[in-house]
N, CA, C and O atoms as CSV, one atom per row, in Angstrom:
chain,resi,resn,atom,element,x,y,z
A,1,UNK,N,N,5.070,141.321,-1.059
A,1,UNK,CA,C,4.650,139.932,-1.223
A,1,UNK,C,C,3.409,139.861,-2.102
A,1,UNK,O,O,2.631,140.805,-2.241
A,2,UNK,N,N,3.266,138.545,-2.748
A,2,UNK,CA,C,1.918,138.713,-3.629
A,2,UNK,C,C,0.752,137.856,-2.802
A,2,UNK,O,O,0.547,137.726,-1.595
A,3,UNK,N,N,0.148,137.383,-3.856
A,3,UNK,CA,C,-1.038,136.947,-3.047
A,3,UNK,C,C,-2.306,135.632,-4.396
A,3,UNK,O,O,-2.563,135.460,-5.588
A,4,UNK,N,N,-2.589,135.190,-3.245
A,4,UNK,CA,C,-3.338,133.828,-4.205
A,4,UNK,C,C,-4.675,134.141,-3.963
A,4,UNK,O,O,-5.038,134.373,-2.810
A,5,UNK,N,N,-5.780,134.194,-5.289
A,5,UNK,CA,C,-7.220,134.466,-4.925
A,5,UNK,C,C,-7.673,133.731,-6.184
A,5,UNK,O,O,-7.068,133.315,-7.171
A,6,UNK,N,N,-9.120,133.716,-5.752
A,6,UNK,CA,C,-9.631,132.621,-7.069
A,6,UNK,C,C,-11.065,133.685,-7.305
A,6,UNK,O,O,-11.308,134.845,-6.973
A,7,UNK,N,N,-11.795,132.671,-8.016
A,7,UNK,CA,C,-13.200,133.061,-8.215
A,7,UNK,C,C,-13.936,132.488,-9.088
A,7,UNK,O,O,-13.243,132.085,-10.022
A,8,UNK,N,N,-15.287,132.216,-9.241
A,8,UNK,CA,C,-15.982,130.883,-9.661
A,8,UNK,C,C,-16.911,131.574,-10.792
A,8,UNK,O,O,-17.643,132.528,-10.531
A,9,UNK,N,N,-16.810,131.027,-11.999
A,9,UNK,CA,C,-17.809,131.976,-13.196
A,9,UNK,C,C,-18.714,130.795,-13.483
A,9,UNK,O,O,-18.100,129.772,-13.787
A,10,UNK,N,N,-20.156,130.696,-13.454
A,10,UNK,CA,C,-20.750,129.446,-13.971
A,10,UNK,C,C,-21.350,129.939,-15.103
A,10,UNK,O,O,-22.180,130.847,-15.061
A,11,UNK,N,N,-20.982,129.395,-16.124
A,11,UNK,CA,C,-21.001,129.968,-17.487
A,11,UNK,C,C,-22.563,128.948,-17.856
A,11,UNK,O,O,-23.532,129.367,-18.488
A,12,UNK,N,N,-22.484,128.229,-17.543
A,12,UNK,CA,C,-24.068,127.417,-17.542
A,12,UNK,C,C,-25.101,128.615,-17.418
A,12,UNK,O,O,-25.828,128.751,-18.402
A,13,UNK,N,N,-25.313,129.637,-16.214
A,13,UNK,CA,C,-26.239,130.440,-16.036
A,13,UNK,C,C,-26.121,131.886,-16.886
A,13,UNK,O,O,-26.951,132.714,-17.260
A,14,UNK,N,N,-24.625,131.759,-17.000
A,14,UNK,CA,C,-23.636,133.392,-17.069
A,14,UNK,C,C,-23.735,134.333,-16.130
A,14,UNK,O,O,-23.839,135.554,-16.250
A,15,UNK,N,N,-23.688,133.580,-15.077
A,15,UNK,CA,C,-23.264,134.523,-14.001
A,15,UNK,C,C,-22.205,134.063,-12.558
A,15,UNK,O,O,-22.152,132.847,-12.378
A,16,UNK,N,N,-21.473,134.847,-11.658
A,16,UNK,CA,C,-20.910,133.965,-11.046
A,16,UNK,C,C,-21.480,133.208,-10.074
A,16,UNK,O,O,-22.611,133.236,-9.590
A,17,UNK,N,N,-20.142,132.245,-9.769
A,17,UNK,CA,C,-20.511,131.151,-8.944
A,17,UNK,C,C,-20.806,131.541,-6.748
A,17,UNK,O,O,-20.054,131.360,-5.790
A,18,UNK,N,N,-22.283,132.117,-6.859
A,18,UNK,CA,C,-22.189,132.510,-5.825
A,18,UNK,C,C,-22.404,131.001,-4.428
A,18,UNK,O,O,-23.185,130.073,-4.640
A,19,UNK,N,N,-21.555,131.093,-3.130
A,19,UNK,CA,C,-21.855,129.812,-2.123
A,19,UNK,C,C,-21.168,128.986,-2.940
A,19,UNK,O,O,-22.048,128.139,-3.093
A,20,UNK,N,N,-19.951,128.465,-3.794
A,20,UNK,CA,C,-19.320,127.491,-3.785
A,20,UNK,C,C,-18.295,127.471,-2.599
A,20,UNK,O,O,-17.475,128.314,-2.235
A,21,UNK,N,N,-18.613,126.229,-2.118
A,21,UNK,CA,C,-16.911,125.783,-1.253
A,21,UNK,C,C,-15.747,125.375,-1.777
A,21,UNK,O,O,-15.517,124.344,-2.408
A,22,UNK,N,N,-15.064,126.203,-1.492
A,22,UNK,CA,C,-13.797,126.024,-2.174
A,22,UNK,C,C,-12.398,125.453,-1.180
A,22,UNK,O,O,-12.022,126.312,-0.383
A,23,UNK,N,N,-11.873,124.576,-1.153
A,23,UNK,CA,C,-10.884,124.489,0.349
A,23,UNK,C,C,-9.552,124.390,-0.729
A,23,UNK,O,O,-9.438,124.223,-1.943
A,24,UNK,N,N,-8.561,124.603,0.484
A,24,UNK,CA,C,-6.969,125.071,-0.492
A,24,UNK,C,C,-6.326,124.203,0.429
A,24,UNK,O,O,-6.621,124.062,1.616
A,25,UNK,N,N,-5.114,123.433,-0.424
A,25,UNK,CA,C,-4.775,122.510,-0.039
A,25,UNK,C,C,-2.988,122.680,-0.109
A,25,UNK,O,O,-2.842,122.953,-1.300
A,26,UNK,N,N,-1.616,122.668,0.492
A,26,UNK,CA,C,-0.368,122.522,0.530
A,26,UNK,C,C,-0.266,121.077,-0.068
A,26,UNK,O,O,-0.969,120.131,0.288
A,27,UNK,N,N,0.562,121.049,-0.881
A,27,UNK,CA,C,0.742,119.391,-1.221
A,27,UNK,C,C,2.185,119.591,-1.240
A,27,UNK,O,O,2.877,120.399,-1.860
A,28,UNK,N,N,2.531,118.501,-0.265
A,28,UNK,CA,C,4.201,118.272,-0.681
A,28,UNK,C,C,4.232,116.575,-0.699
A,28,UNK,O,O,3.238,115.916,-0.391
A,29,UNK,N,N,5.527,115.964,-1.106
A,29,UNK,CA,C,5.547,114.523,-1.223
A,29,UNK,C,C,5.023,113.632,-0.155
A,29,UNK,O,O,5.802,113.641,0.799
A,30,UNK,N,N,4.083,112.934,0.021
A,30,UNK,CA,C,3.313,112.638,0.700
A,30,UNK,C,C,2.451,113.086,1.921
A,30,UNK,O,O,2.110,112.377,2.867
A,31,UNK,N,N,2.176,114.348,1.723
A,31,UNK,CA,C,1.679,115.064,2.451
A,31,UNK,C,C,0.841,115.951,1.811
A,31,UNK,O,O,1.272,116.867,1.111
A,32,UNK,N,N,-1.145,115.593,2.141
A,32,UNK,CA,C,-1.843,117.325,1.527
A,32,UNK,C,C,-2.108,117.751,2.538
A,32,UNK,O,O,-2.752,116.968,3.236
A,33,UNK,N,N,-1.803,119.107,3.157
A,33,UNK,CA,C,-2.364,119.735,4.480
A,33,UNK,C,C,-3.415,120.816,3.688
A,33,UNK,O,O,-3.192,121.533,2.712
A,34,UNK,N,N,-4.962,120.600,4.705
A,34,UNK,CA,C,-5.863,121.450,4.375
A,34,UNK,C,C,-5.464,122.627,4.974
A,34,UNK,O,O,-4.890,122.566,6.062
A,35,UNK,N,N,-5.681,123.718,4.425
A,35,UNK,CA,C,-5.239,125.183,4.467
A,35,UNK,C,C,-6.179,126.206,5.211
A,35,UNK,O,O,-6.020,126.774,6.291
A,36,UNK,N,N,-7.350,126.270,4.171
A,36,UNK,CA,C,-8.698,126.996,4.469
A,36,UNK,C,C,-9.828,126.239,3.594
A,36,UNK,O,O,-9.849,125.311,2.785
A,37,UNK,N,N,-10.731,127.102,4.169
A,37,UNK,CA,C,-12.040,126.426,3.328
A,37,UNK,C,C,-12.621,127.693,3.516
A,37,UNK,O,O,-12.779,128.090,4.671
A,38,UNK,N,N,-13.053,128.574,2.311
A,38,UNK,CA,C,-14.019,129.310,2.027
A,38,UNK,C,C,-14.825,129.195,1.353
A,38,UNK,O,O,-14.817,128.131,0.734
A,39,UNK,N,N,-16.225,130.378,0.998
A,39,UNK,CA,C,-17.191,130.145,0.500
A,39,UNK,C,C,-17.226,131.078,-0.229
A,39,UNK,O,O,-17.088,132.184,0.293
A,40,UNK,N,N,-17.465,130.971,-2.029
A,40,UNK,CA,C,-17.835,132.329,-2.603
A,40,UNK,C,C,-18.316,133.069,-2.130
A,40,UNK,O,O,-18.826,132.706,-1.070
A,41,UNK,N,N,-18.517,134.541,-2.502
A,41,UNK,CA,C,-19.711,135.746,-2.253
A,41,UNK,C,C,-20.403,135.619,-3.941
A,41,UNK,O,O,-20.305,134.923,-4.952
A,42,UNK,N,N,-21.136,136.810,-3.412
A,42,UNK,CA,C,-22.250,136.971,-4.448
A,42,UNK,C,C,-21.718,137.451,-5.556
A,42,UNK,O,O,-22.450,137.968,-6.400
A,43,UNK,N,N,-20.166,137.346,-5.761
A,43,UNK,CA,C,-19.677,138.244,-6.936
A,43,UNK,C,C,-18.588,136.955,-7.288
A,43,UNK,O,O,-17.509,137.181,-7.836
A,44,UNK,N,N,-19.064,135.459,-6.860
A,44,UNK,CA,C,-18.065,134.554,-7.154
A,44,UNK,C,C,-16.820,134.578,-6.773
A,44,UNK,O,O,-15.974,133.766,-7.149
A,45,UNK,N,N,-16.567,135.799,-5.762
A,45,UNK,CA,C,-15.127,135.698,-5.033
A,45,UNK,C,C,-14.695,135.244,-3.689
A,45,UNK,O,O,-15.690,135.099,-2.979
A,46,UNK,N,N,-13.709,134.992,-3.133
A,46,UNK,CA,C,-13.532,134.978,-2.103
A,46,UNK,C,C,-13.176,136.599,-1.495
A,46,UNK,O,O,-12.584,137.460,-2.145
A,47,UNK,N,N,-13.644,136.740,-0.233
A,47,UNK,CA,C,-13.706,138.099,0.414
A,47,UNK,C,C,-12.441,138.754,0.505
A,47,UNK,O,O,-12.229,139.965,0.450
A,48,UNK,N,N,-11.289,137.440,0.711
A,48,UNK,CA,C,-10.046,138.137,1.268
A,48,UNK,C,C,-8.984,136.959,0.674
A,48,UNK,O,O,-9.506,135.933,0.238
A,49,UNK,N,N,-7.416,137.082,0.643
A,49,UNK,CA,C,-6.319,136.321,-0.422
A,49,UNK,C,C,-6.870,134.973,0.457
A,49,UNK,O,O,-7.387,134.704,1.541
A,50,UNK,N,N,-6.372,134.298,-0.829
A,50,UNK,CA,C,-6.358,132.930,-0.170
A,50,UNK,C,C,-4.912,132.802,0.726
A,50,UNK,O,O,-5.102,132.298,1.833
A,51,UNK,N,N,-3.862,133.078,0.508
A,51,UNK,CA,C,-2.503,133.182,0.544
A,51,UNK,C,C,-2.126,134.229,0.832
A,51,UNK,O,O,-3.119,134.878,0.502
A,52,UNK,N,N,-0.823,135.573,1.542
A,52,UNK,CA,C,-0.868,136.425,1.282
A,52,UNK,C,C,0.198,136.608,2.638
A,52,UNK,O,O,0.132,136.055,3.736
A,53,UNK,N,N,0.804,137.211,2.323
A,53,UNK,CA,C,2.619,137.878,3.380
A,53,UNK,C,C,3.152,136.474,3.819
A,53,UNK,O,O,3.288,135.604,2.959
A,54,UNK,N,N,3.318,136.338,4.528
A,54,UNK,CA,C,4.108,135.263,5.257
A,54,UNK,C,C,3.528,133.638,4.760
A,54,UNK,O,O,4.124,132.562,4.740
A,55,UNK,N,N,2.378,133.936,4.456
A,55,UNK,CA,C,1.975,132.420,4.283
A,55,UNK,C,C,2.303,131.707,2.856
A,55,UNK,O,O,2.394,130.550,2.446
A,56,UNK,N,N,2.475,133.475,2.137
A,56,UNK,CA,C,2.812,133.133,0.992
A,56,UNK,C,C,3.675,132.490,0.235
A,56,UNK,O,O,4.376,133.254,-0.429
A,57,UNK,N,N,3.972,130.907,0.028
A,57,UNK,CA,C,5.097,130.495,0.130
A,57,UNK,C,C,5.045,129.715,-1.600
A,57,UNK,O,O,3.967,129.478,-2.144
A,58,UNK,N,N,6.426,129.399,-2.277
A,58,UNK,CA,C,6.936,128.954,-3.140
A,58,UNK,C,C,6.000,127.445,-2.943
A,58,UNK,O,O,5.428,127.197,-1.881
A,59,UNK,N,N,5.957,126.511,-4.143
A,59,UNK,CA,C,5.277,125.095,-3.788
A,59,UNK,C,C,4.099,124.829,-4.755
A,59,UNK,O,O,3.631,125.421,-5.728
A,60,UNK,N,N,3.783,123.561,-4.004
A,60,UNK,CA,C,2.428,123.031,-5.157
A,60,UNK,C,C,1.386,123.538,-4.061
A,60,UNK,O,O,1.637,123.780,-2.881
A,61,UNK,N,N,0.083,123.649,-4.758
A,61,UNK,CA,C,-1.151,123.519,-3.941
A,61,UNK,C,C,-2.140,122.844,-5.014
A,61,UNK,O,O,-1.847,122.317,-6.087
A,62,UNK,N,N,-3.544,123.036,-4.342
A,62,UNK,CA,C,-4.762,122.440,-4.682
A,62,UNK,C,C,-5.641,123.067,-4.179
A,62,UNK,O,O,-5.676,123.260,-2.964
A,63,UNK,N,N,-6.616,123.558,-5.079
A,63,UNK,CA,C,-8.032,124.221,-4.822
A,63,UNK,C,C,-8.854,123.043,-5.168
A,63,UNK,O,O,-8.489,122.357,-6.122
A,64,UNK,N,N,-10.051,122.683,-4.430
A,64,UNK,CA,C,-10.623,121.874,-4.539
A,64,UNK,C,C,-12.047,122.464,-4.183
A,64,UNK,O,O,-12.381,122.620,-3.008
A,65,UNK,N,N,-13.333,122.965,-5.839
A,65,UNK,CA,C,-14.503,123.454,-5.085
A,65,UNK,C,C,-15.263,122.433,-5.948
A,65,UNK,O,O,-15.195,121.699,-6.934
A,66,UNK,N,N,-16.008,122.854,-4.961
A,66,UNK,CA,C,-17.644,121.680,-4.474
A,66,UNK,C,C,-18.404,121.866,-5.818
A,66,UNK,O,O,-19.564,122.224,-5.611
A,67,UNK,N,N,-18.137,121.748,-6.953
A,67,UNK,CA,C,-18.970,122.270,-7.985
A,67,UNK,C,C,-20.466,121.718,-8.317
A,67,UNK,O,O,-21.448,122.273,-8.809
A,68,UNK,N,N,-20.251,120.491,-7.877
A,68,UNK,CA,C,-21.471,119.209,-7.882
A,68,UNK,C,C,-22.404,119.899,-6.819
A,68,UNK,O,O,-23.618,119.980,-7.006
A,69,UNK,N,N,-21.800,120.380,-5.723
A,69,UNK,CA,C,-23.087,120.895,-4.757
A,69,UNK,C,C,-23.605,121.848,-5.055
A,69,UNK,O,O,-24.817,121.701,-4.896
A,70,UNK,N,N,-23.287,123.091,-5.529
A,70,UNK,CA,C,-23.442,124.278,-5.745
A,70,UNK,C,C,-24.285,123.939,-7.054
A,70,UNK,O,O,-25.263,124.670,-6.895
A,71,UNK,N,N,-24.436,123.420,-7.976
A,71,UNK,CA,C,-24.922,122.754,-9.187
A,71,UNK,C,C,-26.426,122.205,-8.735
A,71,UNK,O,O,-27.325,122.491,-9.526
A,72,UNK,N,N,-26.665,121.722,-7.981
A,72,UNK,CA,C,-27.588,120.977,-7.171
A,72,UNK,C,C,-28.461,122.391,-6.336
A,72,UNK,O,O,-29.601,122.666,-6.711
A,73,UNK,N,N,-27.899,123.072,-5.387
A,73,UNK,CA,C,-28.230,123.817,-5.169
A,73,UNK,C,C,-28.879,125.174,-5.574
A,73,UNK,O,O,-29.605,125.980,-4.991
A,74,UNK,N,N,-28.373,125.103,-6.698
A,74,UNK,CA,C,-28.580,125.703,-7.882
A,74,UNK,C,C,-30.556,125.289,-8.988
A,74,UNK,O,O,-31.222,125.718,-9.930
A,75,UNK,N,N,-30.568,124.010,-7.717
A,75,UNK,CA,C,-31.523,123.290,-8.732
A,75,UNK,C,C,-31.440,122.769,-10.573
A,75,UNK,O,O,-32.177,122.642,-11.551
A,76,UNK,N,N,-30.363,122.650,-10.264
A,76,UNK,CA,C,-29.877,121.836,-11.775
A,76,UNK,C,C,-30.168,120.604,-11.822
A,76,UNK,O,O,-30.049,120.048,-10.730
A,77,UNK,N,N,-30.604,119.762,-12.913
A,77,UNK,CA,C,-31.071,118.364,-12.748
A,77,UNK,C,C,-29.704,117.606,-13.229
A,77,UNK,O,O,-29.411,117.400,-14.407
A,78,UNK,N,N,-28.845,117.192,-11.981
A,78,UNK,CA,C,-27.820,116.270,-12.202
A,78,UNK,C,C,-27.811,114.954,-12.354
A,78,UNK,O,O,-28.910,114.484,-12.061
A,79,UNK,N,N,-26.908,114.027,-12.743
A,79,UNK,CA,C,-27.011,113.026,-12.891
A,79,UNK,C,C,-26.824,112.209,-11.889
A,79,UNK,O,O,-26.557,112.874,-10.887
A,80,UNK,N,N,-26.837,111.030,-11.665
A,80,UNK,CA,C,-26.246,110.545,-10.284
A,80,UNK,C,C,-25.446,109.245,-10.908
A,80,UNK,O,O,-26.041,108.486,-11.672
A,81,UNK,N,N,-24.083,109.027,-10.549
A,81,UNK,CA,C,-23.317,109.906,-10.149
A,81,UNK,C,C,-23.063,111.170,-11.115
A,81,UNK,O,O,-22.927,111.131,-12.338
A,82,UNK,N,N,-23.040,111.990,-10.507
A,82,UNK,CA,C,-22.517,113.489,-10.795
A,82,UNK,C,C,-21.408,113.398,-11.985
A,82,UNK,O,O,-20.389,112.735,-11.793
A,83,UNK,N,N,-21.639,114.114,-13.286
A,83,UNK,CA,C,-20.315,114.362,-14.295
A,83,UNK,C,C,-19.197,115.147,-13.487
A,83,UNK,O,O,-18.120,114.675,-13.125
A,84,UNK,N,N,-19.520,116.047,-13.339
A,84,UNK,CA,C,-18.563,117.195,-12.487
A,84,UNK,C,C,-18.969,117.254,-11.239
A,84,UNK,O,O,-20.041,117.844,-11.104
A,85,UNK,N,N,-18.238,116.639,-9.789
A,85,UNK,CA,C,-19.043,116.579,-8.850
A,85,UNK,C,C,-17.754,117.795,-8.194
A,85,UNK,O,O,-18.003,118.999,-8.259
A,86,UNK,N,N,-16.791,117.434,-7.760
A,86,UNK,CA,C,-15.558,118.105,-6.942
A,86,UNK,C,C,-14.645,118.363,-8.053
A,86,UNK,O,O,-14.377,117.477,-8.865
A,87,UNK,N,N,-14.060,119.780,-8.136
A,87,UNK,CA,C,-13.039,120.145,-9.228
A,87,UNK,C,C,-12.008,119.895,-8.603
A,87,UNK,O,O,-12.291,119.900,-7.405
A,88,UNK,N,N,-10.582,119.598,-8.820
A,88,UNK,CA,C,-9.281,119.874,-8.102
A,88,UNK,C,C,-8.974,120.387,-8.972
A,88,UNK,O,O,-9.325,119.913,-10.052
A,89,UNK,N,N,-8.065,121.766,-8.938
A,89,UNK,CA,C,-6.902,122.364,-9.585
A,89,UNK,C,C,-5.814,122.514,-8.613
A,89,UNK,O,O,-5.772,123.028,-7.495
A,90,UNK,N,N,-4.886,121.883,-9.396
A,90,UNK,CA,C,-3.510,121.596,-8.952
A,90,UNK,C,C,-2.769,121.980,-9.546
A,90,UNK,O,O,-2.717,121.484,-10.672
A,91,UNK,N,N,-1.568,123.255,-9.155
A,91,UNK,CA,C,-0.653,124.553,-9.616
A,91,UNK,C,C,0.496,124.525,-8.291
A,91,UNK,O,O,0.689,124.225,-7.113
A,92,UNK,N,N,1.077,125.113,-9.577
A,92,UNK,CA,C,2.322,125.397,-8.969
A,92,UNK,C,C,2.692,127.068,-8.648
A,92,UNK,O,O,2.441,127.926,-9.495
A,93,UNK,N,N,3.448,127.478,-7.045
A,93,UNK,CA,C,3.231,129.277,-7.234
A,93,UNK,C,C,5.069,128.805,-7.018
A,93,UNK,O,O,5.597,128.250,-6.054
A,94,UNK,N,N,5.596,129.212,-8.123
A,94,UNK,CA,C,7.250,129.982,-8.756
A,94,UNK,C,C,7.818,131.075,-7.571
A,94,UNK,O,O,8.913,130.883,-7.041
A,95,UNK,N,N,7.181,131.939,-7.304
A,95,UNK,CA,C,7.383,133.165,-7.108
A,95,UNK,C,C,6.589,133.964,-6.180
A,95,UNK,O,O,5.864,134.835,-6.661
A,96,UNK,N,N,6.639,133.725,-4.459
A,96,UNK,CA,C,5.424,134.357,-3.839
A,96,UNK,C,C,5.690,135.994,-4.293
A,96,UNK,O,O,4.545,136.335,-4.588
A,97,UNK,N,N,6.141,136.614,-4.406
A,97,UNK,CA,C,6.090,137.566,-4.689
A,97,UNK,C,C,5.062,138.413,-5.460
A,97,UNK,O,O,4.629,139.525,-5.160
A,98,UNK,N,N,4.719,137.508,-6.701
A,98,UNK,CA,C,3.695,137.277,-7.485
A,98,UNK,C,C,2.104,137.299,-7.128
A,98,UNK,O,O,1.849,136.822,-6.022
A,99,UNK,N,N,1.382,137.608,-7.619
A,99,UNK,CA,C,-0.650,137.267,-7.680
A,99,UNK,C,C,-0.274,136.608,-8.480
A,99,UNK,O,O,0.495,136.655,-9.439
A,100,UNK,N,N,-0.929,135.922,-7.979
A,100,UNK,CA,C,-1.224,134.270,-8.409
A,100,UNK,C,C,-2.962,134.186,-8.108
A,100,UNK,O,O,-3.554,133.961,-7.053
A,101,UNK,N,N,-3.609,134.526,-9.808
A,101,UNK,CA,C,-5.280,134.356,-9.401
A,101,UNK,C,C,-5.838,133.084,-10.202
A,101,UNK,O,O,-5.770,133.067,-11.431
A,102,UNK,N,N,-6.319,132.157,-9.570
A,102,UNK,CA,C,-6.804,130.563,-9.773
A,102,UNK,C,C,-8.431,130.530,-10.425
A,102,UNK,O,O,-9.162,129.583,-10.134
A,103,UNK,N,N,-8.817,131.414,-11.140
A,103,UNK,CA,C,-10.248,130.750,-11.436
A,103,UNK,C,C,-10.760,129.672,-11.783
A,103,UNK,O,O,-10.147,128.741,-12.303
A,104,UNK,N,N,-12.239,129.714,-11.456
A,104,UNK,CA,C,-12.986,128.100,-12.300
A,104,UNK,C,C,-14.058,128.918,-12.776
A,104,UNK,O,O,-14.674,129.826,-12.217
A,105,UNK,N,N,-14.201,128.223,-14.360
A,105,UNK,CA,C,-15.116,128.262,-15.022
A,105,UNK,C,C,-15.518,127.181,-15.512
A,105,UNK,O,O,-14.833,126.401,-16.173
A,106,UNK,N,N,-17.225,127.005,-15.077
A,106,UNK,CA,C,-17.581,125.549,-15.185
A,106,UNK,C,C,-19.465,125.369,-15.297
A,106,UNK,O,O,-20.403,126.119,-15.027
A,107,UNK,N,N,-19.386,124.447,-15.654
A,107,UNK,CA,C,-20.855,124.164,-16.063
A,107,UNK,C,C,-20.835,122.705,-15.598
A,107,UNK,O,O,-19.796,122.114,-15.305
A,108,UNK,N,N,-21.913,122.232,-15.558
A,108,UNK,CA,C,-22.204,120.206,-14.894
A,108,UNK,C,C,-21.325,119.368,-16.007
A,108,UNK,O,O,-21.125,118.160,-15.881
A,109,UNK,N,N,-20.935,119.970,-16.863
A,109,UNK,CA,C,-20.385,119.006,-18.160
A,109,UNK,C,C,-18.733,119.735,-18.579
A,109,UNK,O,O,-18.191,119.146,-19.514
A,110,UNK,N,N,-18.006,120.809,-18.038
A,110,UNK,CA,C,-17.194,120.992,-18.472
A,110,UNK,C,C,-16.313,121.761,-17.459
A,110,UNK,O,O,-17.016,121.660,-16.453
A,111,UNK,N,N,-15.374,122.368,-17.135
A,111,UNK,CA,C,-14.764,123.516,-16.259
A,111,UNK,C,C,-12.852,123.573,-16.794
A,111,UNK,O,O,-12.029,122.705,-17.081
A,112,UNK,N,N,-12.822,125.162,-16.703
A,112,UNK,CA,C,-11.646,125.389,-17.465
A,112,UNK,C,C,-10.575,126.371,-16.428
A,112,UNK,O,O,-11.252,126.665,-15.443
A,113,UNK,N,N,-9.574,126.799,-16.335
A,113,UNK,CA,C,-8.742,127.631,-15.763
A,113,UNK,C,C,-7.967,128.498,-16.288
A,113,UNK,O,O,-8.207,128.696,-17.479
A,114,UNK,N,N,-6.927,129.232,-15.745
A,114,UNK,CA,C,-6.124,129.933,-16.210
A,114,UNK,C,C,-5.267,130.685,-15.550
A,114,UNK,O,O,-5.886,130.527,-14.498
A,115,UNK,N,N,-4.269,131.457,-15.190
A,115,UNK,CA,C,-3.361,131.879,-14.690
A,115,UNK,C,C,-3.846,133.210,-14.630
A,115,UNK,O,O,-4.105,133.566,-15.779
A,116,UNK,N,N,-4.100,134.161,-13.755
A,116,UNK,CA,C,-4.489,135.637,-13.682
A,116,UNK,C,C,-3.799,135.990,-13.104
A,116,UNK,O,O,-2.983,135.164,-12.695
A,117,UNK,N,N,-3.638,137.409,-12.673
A,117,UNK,CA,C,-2.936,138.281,-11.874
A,117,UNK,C,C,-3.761,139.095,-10.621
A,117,UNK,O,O,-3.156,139.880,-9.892
């Protein structure tokens, strides 16, 4: 079976995104069920899969991290309201079988993704 993991790069500082909250979300047609909610480590990762054997299932989801707080926390001078306050990335996993790795790369003014392994 594969497995779903993310990890947070804040390219604003160039380094990763350590203490973002990140929560993972199941979305099916009228239904988002919250999943988990973790917190980066000091290396911008989560400790352990987000997803992984049995849970690992075909479907849409949603990562949704706190980027606005962590930004703040960070002591960054934000705006109010916030440009980038909460990211959602919303993907599709084909194939649990598969790693499926979800990053964010982001700064108060921009954040990007990509499909990893």
């Amino acid at each position: 079976m594969g497995k779903l993991s993310t990890h947070v790069l804040d390219t604003t500082q160039g380094k990763p995104g350590d203490g973002v909250v990140v929560e993972l979300y199941a979305v099916a047609p009228g239904a988002r069920t919250l999943l988990k909610t973790v917190t980066t480590n000091r290396d911008g990762r989560v400790d352990t899969p987000l997803l992984e054997g049995d849970a690992m299932r075909a479907g849409r989801y949603e990562l949704v991290f706190a980027a606005g707080d962590y930004f703040a926390a960070q002591g960054v001078n934000l705006p109010e309201p916030r440009f980038i306050d909460q990211v959602t990335l919303a993907f599709g996993i084909a194939d649990p079988a598969q790693n499926y790795h979800v990053p964010l790369v982001v700064t108060p003014w921009s954040y990007s993704t990509y499909r990893g392994s």
